[in-house]
C-alpha positions as CSV (number, residue, x, y, z in Angstrom):
1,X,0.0,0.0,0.0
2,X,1.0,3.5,-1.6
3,X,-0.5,6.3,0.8
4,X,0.6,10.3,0.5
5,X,-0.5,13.3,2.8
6,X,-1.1,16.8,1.7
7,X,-0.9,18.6,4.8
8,X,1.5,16.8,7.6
9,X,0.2,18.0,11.1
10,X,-1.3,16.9,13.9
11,X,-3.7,14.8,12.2
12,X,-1.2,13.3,9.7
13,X,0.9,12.6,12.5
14,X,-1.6,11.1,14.8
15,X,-2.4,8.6,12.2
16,X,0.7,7.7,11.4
17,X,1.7,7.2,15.2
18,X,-1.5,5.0,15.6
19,X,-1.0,2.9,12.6
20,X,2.3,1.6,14.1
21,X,4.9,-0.6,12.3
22,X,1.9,-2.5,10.1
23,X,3.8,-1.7,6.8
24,X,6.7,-3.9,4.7
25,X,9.2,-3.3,2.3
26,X,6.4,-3.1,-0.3
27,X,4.0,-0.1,1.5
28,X,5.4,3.2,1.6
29,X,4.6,6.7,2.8
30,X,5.2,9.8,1.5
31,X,3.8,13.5,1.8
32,X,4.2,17.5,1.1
33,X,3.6,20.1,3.4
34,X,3.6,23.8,2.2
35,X,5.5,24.4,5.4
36,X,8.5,22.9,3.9
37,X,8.5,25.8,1.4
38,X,8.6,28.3,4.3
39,X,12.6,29.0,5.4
40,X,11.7,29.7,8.7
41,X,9.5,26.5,9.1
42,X,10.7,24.0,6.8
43,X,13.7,22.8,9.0
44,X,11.3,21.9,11.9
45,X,8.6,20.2,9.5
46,X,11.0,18.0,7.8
47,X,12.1,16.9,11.1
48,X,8.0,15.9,11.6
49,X,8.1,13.7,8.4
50,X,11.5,12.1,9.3
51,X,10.3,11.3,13.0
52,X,7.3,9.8,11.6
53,X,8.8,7.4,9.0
54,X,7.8,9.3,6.2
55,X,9.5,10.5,3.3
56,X,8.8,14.1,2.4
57,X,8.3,15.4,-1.0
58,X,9.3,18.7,-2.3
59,X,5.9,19.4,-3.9
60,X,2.0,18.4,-3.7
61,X,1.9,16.3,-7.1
62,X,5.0,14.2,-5.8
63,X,3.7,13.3,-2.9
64,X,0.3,11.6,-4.5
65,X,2.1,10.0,-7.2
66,X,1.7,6.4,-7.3
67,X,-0.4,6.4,-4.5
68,X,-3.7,4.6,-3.5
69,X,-4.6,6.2,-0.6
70,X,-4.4,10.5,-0.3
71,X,-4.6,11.6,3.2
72,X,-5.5,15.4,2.8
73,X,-5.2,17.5,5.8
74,X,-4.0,20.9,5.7
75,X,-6.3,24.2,7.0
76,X,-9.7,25.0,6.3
77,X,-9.2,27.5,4.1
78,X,-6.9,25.5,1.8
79,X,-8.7,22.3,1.0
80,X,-9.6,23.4,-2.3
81,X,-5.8,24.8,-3.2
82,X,-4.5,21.5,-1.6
83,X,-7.0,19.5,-4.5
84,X,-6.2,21.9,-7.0
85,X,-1.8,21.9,-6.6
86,X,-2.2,17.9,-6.1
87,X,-4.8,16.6,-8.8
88,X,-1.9,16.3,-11.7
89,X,0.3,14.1,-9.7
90,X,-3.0,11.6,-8.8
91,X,-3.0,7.9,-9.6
92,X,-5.9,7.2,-11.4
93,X,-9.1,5.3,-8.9
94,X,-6.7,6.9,-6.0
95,X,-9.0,7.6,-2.9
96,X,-8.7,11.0,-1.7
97,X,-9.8,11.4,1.7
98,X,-10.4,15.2,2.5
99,X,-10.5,15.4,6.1
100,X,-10.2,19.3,6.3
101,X,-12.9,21.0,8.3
102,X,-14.8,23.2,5.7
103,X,-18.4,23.5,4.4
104,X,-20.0,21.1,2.1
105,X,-19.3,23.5,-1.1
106,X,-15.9,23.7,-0.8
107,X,-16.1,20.1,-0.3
108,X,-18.1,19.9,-3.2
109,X,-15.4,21.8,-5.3
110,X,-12.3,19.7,-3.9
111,X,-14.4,16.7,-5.1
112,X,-14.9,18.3,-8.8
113,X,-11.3,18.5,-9.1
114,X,-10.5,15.1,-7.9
115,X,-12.8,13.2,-9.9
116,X,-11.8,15.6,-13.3
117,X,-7.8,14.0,-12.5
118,X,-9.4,10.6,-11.9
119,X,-9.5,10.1,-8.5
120,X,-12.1,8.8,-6.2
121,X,-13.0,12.1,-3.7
122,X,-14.3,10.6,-0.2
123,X,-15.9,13.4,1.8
124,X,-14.1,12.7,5.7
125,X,-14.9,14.3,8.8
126,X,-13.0,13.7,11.9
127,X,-15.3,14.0,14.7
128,X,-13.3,14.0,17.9
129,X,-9.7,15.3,18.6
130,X,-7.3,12.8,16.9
131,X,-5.4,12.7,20.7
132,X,-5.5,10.2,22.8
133,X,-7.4,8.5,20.0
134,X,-5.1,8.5,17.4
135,X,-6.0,6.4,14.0
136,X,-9.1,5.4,16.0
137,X,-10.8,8.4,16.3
138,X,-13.9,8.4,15.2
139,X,-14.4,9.4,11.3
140,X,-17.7,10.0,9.5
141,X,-17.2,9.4,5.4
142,X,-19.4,10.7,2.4
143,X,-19.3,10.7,-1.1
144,X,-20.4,8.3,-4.0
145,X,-16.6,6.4,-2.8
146,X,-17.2,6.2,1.0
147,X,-17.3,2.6,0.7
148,X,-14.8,2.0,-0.7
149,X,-13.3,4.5,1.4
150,X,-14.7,2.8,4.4
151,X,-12.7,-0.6,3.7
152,X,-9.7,1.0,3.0
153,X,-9.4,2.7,6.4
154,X,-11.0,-0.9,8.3
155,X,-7.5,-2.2,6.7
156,X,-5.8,0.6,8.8
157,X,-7.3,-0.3,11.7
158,X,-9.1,2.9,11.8
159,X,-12.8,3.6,12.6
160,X,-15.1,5.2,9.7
161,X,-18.6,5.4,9.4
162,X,-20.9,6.1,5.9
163,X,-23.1,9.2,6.4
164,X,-24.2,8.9,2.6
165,X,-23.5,9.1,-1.1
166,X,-23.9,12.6,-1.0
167,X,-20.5,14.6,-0.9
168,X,-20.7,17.4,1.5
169,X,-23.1,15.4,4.1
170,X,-20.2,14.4,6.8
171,X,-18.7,18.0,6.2
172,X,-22.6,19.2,7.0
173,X,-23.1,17.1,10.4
174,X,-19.2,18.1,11.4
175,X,-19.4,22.0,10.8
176,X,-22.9,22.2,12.1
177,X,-22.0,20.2,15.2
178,X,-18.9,23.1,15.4
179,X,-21.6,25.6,16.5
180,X,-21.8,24.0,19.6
181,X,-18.7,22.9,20.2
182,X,-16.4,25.9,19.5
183,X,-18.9,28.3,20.5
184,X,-18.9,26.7,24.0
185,X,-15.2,27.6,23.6
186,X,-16.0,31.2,22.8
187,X,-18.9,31.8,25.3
188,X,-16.4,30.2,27.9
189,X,-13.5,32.8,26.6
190,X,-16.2,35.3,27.1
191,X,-18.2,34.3,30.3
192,X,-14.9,33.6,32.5
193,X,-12.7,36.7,31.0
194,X,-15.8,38.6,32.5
195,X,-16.2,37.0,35.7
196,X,-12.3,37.4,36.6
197,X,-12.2,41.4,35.7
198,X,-15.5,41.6,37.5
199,X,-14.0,39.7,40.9
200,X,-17.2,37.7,40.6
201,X,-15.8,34.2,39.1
202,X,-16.2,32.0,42.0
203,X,-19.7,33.0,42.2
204,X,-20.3,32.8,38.3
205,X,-19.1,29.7,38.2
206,X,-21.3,28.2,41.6
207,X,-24.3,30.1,39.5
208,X,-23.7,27.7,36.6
209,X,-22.6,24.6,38.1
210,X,-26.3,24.9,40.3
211,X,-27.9,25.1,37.0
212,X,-26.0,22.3,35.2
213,X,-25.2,19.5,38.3
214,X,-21.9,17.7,37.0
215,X,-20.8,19.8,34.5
216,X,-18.0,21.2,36.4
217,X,-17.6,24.2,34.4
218,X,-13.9,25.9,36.1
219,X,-12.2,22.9,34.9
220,X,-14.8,22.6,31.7
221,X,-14.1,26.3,31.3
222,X,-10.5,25.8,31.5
223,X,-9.9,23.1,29.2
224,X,-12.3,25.0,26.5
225,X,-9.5,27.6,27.2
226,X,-6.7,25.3,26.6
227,X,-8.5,24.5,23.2
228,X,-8.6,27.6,22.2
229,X,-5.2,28.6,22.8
230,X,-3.5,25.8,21.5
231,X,-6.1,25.5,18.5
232,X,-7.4,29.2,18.3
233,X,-6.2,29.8,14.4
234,X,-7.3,26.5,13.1
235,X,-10.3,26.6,14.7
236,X,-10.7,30.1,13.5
237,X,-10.5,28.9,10.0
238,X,-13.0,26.3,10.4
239,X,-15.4,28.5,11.9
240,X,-15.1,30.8,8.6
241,X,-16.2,27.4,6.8
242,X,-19.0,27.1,9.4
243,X,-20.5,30.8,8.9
244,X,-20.0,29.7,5.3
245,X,-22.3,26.6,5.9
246,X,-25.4,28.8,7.2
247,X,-25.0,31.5,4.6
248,X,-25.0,27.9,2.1
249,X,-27.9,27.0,4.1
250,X,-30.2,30.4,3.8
251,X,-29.5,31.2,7.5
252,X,-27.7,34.1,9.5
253,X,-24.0,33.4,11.1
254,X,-24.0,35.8,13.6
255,X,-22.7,33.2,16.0
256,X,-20.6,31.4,14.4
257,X,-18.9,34.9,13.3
258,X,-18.6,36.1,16.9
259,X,-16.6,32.6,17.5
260,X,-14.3,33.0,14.9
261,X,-13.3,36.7,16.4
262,X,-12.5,34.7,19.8
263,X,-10.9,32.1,18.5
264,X,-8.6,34.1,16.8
265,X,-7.8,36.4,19.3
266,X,-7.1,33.7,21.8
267,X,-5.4,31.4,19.1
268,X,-3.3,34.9,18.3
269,X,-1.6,35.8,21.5
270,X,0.9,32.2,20.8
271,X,0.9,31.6,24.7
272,X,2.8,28.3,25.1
273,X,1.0,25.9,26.6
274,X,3.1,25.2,29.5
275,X,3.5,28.6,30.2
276,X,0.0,27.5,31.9
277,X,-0.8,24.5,34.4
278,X,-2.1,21.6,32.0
279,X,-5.1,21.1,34.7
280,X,-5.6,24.8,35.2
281,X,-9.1,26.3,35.8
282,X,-11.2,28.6,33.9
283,X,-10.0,31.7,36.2
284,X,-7.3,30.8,36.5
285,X,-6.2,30.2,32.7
286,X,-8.3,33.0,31.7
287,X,-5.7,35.3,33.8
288,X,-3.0,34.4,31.6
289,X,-4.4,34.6,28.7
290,X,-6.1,38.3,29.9
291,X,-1.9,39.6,30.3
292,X,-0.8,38.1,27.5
293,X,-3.8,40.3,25.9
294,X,-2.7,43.2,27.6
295,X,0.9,43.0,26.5
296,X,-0.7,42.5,23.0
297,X,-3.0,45.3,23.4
298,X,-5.9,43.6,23.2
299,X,-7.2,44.9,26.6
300,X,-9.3,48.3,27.1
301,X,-8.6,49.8,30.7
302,X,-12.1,48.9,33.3
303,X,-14.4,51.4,33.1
């Protein structure tokens, strides 16, 4: 087995790691990453591939040739580019697997260039975060190839599921389900950075948890923090996909436009993660965050 990666991050990597030494002489892994074009990044991202085990490819088309399986995983905003750049270098009947996190029409575009180069376009969502989980995490497929699709990934050991035959439908349940989910991330950002410049947080919080037993929302709070300032960019990204969804869908994206602004502020500020307690609370994360906004100037005085 032939597999290439566009796009070699945390999800590439994850897979990679989970997968394990299942492959012989005869399998092989390959991929590009546009970071590897960057001076300042490329040094650090070949040393990803080479930890992994995989070779790296100077350019997109390389890095598919000969390949049955595409693994195509780069930002939001460049799934289409990523289908585009690679589609000459495709093997023909290759399955594609776009697991970036944008709305079904860009999906729908990706797919269209695919299929014009001869490959098979499988629509993937990734529905969980790909750690601890790794190859394992749980995937929804779509497309008239999700079948296919399916079996291929069963042979990896990972776990898909067919939404349907229609391309764009796992992108649909994934970015709609991101309204939620990242906008909990958001309203936390919001709720919490209010509470602690109000001196009220301890009694926020005690407000909540009385109306939601169990939900424990300073540590809830603080790891929706955590998300957002590891993630805060890429999740930005996708949220543009998910206002992009609704407006596909006839509605208003006033919220999911609100959680894009938050996400990338907090995504923004590059606060290392262990400049903060991994199993810090709400408050007490939100603190950190809150001077590393004021250094950045992305704090107005009290009134």
């Amino acid at each position: 087995m032939r597999i290439g990666f566009i796009g070699f991050g945390e999800a590439a990597g994850a897979f990679v790691a989970g997968w394990g030494p299942r492959f012989g002489p005869q399998d092989s892994l390959q991929g590009y990453d546009r970071k590897t074009d960057d001076p300042a990044q490329a040094a650090a991202k070949r040393a990803d591939f080479a930890r992994a085990g995989v070779t790296c490819r100077d350019s997109a088309p390389e890095a598919v040739a000969g390949a049955d399986l595409v693994f195509c995983l780069v930002t939001a905003d460049q799934a289409v580019e990523a289908a585009r750049a690679a589609a000459p270098g495709l093997a023909p009947g290759a399955l594609w697997f776009d697991g970036n996190s944008c709305s079904p029409g860009a999906k729908r575009r990706a797919a269209r260039l695919v299929e014009a180069a001869g490959g098979r376009y499988v629509d993937m969502a990734i529905m969980a975060p790909v750690h601890p989980a790794r190859h394992r995490v749980p995937i929804l497929l779509a497309g008239p190839a999700a079948a296919a699709g399916a079996e291929a990934l069963e042979r990896l050991d990972m776990r898909p599921r067919v939404a349907g035959e229609e391309v764009g439908r796992a992108s649909a349940i994934k970015m709609i389900r991101s309204v939620m989910v990242k906008g909990i991330e958001a309203l936390s950002a919001e709720c919490v950075m209010a509470a602690v410049r109000a001196g009220v947080a301890e009694e926020v919080l005690a407000s909540l948890d009385a109306s939601h037993p169990g939900a424990g929302w300073a540590q809830r709070t603080g790891y929706n923090l955590e998300r957002m300032q590891v993630h805060g960019l890429r999740r930005a990204a996708e949220m543009e996909e998910v206002a992009r969804t609704l407006r596909e869908l006839g509605l208003p994206a006033a919220m999911a436009e609100a959680t894009v602004t938050w996400q990338r502020l907090i995504g923004s500020l590059a606060l290392a993660p262990d400049g903060i307690a991994p199993d810090a609370t709400g408050p007490e994360r939100a603190r950190a965050l809150m001077a590393a906004m004021a250094r950045a100037g992305h704090l107005k005085a009290a009134e």
